[in-house]
C-alpha positions as CSV (number, residue, x, y, z in Angstrom):
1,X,-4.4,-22.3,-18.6
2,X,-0.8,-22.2,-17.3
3,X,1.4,-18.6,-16.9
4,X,5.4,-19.2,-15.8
5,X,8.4,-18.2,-16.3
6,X,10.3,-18.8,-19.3
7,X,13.5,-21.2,-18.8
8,X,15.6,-19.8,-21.6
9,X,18.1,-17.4,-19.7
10,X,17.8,-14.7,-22.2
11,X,14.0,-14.7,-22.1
12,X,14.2,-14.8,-18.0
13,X,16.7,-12.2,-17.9
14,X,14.0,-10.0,-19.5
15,X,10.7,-11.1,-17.3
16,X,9.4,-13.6,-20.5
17,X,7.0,-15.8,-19.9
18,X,5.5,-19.0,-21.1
19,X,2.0,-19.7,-22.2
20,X,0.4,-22.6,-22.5
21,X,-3.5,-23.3,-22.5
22,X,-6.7,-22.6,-24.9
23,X,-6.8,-20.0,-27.7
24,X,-11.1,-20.0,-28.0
25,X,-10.8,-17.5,-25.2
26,X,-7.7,-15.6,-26.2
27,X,-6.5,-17.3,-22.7
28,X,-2.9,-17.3,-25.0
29,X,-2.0,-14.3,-26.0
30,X,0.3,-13.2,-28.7
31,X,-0.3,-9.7,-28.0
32,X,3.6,-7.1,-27.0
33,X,5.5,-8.5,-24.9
34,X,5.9,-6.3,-21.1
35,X,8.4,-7.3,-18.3
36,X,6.9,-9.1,-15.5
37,X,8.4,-9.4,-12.3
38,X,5.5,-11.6,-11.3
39,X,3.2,-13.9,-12.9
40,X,0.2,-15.4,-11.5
41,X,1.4,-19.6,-11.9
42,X,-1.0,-22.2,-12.9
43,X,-3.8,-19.9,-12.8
44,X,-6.9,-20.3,-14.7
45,X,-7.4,-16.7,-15.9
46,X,-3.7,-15.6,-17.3
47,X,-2.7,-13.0,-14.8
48,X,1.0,-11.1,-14.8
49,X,2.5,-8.1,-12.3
50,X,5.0,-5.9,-13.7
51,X,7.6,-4.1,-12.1
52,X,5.7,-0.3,-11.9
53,X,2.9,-2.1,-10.1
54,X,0.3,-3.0,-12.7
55,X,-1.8,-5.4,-13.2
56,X,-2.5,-6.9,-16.3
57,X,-5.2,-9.8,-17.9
58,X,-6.1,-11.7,-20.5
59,X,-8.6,-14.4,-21.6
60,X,-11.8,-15.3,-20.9
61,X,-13.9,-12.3,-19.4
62,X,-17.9,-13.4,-18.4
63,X,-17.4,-12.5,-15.2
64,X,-16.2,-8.8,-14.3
65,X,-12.5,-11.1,-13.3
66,X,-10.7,-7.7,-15.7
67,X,-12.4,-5.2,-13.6
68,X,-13.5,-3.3,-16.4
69,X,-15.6,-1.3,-14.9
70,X,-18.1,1.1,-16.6
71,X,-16.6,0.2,-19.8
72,X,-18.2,-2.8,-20.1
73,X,-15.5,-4.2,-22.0
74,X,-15.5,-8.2,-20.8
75,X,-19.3,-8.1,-21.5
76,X,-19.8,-5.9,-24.8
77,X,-16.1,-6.4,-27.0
78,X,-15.1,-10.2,-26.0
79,X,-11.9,-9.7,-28.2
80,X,-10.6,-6.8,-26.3
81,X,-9.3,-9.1,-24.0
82,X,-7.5,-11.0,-26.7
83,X,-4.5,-8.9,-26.0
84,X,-3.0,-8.3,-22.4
85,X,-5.0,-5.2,-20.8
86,X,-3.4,-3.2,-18.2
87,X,-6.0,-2.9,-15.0
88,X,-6.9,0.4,-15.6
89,X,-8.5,1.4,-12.2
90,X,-5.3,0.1,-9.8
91,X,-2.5,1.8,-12.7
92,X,-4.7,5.2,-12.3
93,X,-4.4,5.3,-8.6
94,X,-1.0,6.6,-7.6
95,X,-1.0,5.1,-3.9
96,X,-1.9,1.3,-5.3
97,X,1.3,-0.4,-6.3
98,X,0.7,-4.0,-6.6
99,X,3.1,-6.9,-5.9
100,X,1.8,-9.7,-6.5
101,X,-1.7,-11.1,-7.6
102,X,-3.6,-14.4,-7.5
103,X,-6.8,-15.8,-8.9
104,X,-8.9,-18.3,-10.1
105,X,-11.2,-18.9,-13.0
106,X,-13.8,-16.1,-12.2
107,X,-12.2,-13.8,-9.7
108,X,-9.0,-11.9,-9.2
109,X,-7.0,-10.7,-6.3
110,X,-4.0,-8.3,-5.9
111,X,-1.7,-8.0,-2.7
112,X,-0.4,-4.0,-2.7
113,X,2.9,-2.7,-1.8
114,X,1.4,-1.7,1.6
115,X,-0.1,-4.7,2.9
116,X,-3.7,-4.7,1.6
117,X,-5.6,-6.9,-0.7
118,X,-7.6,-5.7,-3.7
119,X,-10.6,-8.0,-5.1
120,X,-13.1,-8.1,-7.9
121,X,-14.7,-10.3,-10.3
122,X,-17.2,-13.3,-9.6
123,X,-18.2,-12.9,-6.0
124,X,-20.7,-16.4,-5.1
125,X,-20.2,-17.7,-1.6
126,X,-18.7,-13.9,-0.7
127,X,-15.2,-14.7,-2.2
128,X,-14.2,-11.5,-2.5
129,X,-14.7,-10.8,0.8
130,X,-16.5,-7.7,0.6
131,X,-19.6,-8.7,2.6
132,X,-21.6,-9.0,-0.1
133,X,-23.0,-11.2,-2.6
134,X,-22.5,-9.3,-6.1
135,X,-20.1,-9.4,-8.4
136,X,-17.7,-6.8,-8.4
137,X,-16.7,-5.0,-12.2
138,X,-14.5,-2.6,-9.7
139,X,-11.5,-2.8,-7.5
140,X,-12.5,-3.1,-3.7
141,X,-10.2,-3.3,-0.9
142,X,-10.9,-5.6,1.5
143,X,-11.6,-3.9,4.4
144,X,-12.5,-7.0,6.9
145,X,-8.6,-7.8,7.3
146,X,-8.4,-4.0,9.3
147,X,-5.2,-3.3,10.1
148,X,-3.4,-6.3,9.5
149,X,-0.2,-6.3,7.2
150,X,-0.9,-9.0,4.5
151,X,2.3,-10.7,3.0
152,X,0.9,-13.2,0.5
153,X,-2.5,-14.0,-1.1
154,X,-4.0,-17.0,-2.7
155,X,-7.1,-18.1,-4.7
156,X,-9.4,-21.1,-5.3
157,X,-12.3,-21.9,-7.2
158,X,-15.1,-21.1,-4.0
159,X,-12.6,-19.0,-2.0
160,X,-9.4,-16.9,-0.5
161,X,-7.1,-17.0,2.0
162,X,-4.0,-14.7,2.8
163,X,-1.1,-14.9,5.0
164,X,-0.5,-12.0,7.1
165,X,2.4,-9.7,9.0
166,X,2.8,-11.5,12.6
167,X,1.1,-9.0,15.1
168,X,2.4,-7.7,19.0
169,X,4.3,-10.1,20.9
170,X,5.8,-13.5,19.8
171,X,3.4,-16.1,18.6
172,X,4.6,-18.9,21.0
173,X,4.3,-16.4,23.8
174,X,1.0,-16.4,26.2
175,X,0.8,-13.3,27.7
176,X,-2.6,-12.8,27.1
177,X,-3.7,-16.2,29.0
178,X,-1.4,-14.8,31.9
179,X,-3.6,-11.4,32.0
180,X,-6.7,-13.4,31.7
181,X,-6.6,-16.0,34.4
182,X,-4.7,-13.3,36.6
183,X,-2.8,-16.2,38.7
184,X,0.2,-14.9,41.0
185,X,-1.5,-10.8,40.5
186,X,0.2,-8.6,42.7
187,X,-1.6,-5.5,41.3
188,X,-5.1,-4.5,40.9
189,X,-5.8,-1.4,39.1
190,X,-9.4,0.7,40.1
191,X,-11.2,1.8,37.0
192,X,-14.6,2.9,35.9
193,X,-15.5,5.7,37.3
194,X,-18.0,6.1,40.5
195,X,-20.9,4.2,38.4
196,X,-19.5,1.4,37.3
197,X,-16.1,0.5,39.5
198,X,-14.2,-2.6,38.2
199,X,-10.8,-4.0,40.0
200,X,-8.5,-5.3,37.2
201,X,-5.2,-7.8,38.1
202,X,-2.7,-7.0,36.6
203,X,1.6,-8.0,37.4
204,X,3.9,-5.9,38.3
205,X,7.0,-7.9,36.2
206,X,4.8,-7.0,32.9
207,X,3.3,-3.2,33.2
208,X,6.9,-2.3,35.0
209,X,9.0,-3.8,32.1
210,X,6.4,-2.3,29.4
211,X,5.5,0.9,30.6
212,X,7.8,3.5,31.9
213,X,5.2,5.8,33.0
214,X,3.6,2.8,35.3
215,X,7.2,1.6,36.2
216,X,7.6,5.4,38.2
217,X,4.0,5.4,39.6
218,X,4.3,1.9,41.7
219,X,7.7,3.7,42.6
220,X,6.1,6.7,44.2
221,X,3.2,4.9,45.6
222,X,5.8,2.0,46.8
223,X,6.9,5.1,48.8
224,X,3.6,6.6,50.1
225,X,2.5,3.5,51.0
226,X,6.2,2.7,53.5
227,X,6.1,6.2,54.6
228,X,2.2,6.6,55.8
229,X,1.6,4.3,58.4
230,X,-2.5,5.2,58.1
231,X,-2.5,4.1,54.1
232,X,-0.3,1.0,54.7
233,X,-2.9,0.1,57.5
234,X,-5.6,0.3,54.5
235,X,-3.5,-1.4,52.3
236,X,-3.1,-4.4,54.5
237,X,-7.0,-4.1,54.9
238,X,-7.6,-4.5,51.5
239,X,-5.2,-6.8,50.6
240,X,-6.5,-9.8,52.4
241,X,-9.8,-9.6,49.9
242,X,-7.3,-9.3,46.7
243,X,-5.1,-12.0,47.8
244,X,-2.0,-9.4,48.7
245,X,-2.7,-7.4,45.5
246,X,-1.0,-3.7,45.9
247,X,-4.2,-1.3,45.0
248,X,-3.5,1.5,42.3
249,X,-6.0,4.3,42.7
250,X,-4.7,6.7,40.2
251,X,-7.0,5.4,37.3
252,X,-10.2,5.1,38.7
253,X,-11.5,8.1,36.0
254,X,-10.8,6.0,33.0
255,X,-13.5,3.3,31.2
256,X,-12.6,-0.2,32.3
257,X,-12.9,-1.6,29.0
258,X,-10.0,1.3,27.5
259,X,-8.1,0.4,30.3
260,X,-8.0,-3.4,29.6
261,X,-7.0,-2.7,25.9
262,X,-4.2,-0.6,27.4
263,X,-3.3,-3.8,29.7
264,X,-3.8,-6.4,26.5
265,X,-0.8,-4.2,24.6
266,X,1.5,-4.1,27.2
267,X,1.0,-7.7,27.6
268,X,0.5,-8.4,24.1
269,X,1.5,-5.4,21.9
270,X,-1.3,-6.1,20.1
271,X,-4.2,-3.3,19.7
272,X,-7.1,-5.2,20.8
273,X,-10.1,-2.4,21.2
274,X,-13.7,-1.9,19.3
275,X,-13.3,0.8,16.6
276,X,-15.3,3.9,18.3
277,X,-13.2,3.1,21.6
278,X,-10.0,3.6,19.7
279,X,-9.4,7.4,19.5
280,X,-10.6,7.1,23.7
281,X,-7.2,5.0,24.2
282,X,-5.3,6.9,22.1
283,X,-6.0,9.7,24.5
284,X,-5.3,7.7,27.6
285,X,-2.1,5.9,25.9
286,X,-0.5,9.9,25.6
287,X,-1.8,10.3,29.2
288,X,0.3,7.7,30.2
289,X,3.0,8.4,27.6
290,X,2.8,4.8,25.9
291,X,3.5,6.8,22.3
292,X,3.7,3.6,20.5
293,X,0.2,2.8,21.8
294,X,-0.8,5.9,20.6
295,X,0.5,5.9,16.9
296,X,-1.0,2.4,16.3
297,X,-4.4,4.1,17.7
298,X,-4.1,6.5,14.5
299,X,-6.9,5.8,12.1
300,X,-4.7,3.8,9.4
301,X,-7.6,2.0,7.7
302,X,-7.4,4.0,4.5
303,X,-3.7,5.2,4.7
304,X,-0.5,3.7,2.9
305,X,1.3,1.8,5.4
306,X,4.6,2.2,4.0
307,X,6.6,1.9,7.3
308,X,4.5,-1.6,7.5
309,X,6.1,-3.4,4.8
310,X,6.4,-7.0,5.6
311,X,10.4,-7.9,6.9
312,X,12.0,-9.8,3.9
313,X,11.8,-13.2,6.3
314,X,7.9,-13.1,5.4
315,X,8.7,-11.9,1.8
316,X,7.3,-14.4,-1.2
317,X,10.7,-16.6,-2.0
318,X,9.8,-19.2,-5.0
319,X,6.0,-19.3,-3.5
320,X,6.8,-20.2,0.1
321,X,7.4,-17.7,3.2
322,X,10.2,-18.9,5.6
323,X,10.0,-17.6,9.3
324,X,13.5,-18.5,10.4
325,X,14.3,-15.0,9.9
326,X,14.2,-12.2,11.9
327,X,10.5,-11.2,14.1
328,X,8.4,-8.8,13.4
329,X,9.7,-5.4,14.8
330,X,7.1,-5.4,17.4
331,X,7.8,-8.9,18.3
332,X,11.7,-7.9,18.9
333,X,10.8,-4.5,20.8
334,X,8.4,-6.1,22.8
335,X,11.6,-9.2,23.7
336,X,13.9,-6.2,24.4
337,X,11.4,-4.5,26.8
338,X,11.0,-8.3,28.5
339,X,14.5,-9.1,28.4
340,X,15.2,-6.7,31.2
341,X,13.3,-8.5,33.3
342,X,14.9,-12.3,33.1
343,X,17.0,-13.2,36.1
344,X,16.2,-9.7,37.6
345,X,15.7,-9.9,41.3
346,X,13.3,-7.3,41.1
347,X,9.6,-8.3,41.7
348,X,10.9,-11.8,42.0
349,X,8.7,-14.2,43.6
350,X,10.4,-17.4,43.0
351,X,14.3,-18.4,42.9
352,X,15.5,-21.4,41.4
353,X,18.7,-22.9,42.8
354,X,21.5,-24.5,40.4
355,X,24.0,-27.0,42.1
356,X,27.4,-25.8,41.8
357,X,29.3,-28.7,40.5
358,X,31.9,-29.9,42.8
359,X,30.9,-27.9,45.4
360,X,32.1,-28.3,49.3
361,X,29.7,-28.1,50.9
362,X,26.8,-28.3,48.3
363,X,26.6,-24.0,46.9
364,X,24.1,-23.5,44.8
365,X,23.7,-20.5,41.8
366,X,20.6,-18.3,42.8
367,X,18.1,-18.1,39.1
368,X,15.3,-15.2,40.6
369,X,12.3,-15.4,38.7
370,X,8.6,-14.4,38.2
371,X,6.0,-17.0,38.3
372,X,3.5,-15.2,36.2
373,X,5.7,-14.9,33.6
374,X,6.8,-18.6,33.8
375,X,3.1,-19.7,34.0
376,X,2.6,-19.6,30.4
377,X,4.8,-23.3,30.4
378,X,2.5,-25.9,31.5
379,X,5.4,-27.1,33.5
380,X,6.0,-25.0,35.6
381,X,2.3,-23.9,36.5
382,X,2.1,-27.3,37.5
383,X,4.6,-26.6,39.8
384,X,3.7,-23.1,40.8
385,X,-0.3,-24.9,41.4
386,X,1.5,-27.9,43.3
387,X,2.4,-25.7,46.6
388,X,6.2,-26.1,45.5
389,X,6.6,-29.3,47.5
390,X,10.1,-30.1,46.6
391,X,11.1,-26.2,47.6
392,X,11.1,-23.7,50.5
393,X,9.4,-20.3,51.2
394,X,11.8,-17.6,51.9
395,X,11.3,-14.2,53.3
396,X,12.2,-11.1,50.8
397,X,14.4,-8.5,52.3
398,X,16.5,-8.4,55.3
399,X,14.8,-10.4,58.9
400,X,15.0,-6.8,60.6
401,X,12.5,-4.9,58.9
402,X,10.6,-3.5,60.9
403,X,6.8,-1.2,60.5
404,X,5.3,-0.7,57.3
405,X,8.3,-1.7,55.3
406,X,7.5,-5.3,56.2
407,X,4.4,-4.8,54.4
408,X,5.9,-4.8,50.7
409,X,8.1,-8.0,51.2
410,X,6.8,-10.9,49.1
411,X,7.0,-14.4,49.7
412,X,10.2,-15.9,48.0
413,X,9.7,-20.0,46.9
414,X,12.9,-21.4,46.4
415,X,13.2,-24.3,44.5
416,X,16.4,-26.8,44.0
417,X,16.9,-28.2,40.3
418,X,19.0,-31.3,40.6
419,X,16.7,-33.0,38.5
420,X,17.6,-30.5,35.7
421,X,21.1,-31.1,35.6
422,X,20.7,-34.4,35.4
423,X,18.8,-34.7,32.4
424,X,21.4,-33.3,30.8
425,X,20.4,-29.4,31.1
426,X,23.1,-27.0,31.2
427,X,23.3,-23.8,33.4
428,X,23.8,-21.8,30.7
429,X,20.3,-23.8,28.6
430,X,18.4,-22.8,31.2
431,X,19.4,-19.6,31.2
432,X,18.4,-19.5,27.5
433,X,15.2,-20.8,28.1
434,X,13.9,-18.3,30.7
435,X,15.2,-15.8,28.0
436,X,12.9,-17.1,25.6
437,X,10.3,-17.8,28.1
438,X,10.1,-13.9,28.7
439,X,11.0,-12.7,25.2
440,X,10.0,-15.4,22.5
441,X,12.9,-13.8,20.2
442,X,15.0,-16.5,18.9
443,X,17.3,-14.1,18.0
444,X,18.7,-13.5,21.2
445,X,19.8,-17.1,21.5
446,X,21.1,-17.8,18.3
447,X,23.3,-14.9,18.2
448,X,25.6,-16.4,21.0
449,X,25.0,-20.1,20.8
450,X,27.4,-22.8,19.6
451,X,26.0,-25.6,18.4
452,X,26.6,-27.5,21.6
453,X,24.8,-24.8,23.6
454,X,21.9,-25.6,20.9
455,X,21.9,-29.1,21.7
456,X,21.5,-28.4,25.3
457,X,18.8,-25.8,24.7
458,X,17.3,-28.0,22.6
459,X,17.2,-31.0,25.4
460,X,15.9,-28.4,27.8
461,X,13.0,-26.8,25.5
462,X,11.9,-30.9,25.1
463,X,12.0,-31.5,28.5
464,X,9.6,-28.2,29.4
465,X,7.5,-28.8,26.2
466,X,8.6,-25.7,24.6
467,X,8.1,-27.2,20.7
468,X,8.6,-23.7,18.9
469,X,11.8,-23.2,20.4
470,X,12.6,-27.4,20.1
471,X,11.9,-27.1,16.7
472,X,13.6,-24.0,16.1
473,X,16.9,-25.4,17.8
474,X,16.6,-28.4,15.2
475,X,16.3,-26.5,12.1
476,X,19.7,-24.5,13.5
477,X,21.3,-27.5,13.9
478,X,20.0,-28.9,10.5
479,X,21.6,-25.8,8.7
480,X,25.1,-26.7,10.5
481,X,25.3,-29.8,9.4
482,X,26.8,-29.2,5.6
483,X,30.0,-27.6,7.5
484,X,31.0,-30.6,9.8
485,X,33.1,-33.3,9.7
486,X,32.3,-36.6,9.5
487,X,33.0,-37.3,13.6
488,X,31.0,-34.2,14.1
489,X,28.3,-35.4,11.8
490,X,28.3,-38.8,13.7
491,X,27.8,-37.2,17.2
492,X,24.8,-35.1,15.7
493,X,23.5,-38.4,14.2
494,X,23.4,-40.1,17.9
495,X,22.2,-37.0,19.2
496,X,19.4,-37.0,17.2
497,X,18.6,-40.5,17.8
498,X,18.6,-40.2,21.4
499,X,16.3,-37.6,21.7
500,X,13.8,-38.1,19.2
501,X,15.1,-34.6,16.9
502,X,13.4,-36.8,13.3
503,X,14.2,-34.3,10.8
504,X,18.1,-33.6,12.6
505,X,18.5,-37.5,12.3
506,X,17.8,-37.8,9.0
507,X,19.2,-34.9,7.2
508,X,22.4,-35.9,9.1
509,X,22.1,-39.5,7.6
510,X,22.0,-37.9,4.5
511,X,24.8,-35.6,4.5
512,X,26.7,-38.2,6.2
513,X,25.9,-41.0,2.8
514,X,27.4,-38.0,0.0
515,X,30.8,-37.1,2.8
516,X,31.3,-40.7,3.3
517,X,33.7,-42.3,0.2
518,X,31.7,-44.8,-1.9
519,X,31.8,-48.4,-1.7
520,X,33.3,-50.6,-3.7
């Protein structure tokens, strides 16, 4: 059985559609015609969406895949079904406004307007994904997916599988590995309680950047700590068995596994906590005045989640989502929070120094940086891990420091990058890529880039194995290409070539064979 659109313009103007399949069944319905904004394509049990939000079926009906219900109508009156039926249990419910719906020959699925997935019909090898084995007569929302947004849903004969909303930070970032492996730490946060005491790394670069409330406590305690030569003496103490880590004593009341789901979303912005913890770190996220911690905390299992609608980047367009688009809104408050950070000299432990071109004597451009933030590129851990052989260690703050004030200066690598600028690596590129090193929003860079700048950032993201951002460079230059000239077209086609950019190459062959006049 096959449901599409109709290609007569006056019939797709009004939301026809075109049957074609098996009458035994009343899979082919004659029955009024309804305007659908969305039919189920190809699918074996005719499906259609209209634009209110309902959910109507047709055809064959062994198997509960109508959701009758109590009615009983697929099993008792096998011509009921002869004629489209609206889903009576979804158009009944108010807050259940469908978009879209898939299925195959037994079961059905429908994706609502805020994000969750509806199932019922045949339910063998747990299809519906319900936890159970039975079949379903009912509409059941698949609770497993939580609190994830879902964007589009598909069906097969044994099974199911949806695409969801992108979640917390940037999905090329690694944050999370960064928290994990605590490498280059210069906090550790005391938490527990008296029973069960736990010291957690943490960075300063991250909880500063992502928590306000944080930010103003290391501030204060910065302070104690310079002023009170007795505490500094402690701190020194302490600091040799946590490799220079700056204590923070101010938590030491709150559970240690809250307090590392409170660290996972400012690294992250993901909530990352077990279900009966979650109203604990709602509570500590107001403590601490984290208030969007706090409203993702809410209990939004069962609610609408209009303000969760899927951006129209992830929208269904002709059956395939595109992510060139805009991120997620959490993905771009989470780069704007980050974004403060990127050549900021504060908390810098590493400064990267860009040869001046035609300098006398050699000048370099000072690039401060933070290594655990960098750490998440293979690269330049290696480098960080190597002892920075091709650099020098400098001393942070001014050589007459004197007391407990020389206590909170950090040890400053400093590491020249001829090399960089030889491979062909702008200033500017690599300014770019510590931008999306910190902040994975494309969106930064592409708002200010010309297509040259691309091609540099694009060099630069190869050289430090950053593929998203490599491949994301390509596909700008790819869209370009229709609105250059033929010498333009050229360079982009030896650009390509030279550095291995496939898909660049050969879409610019292409556009190249319709500009070029036609041999005779």
């Amino acid at each position: 059985m096959t449901t599409t659109r109709s290609r007569d313009p006056a019939c797709a103007s009004r939301g026809g559609l075109v049957c074609s399949g098996s009458w035994a069944r009343g899979s082919i319905s004659p029955g009024s015609r309804r305007r659908s904004s969305w039919p189920a394509l190809q699918c074996p049990l005719p499906l259609a969406v209209t634009d209110d939000g309902k959910v109507y079926s047709w055809g064959h009906s062994e198997y509960g895949q109508h959701g009758a219900g109590e009615t009983f109508y697929d099993l008792q009156q096998h011509a009921h079904y002869f004629f489209p039926r609206v889903q009576q249990a979804l158009a009944d419910d108010p807050r259940i406004k469908v978009v879209s719906a898939s299925c195959s020959s037994h079961s059905t699925f429908a994706l609502t307007r805020d994000g969750s997935v509806m199932s019922w019909g045949w339910n063998a090898f747990g299809v519906l994904g319900n936890g159970k084995y039975q079949h379903s007569v009912h509409p059941q929302r698949v609770f497993g997916l939580k609190d994830n947004v879902v964007v589009a849903v598909g069906a097969g004969s044994n099974h199911c599988a949806v695409a969801v909303r992108p979640r917390g930070a940037h999905y090329s970032l690694s944050y999370d590995r960064v928290l994990a492996n605590g490498d280059f730490a210069d906090l550790v946060f005391i938490v527990g309680g008296p029973t069960k005491v736990e010291r957690i790394k943490a960075h300063r670069v991250v909880v500063c950047a992502r928590s306000n409330y944080i930010r103003g406590l290391l501030r204060v305690l910065d302070t104690v700590a310079k002023t009170n030569q007795e505490a500094r003496a402690v701190e020194d103490n302490d600091s040799k068995s946590d490799q220079g880590c700056f204590e923070v004593n101010e938590f030491q009341d709150v559970d240690a596994q809250v307090f590392r789901a409170f660290l996972t979303f400012l690294y992250t912005n993901r909530l990352d906590v077990v279900s009966h913890k979650r109203k604990v770190l709602g509570q500590f996220a107001s403590r601490v005045c984290c208030d969007t911690l706090v409203v993702q905390c809410l209990d939004t299992w069962r609610k609408e989640r209009l303000a969760s609608l899927p951006p129209p980047s992830f929208r269904r367009r002709e059956q395939c989502l595109t992510g060139t688009e805009p991120a997620s809104s959490e993905a771009q408050q989470f780069g704007e929070d980050m974004k403060s950070k990127v050549l900021s000299e504060e908390d810098a432990d590493v400064v990267f120094l860009w040869p001046v071109e035609d300098a006398e004597p050699e000048a370099f451009e000072r690039l401060p940086a933070h290594k655990a933030v960098l750490s998440q590129v293979e690269y330049f851990r290696t480098m960080f891990m190597g002892g920075f052989s091709e650099g020098k260690t400098a001393q942070e703050g001014a050589s007459s420091g004197k007391g407990s004030e020389a206590s909170t200066r950090r040890a400053v690598h400093e590491i020249p990058l001829h090399y960089m600028h030889r491979d062909g690596v702008s200033l500017e590129a690599f300014k770019g890529l510590l931008l999306w090193i910190y902040t994975g929003c494309f969106e930064l860079l592409s708002a200010r880039l010309e297509p040259s700048d691309m091609m540099d950032l694009y060099v630069g993201a190869s050289l430090l194995g950053l593929t998203v951002l490599a491949s994301r460079c390509e596909l700008q230059l790819v869209e370009l290409l229709p609105r250059l000239d033929i010498d333009s077209l050229r360079a982009c086609e030896d650009f390509a070539d030279r550095y291995d950019a496939r898909r660049l190459l050969t879409m610019s062959q292409q556009v190249l064979l319709k500009q070029l006049p036609p041999v005779c």
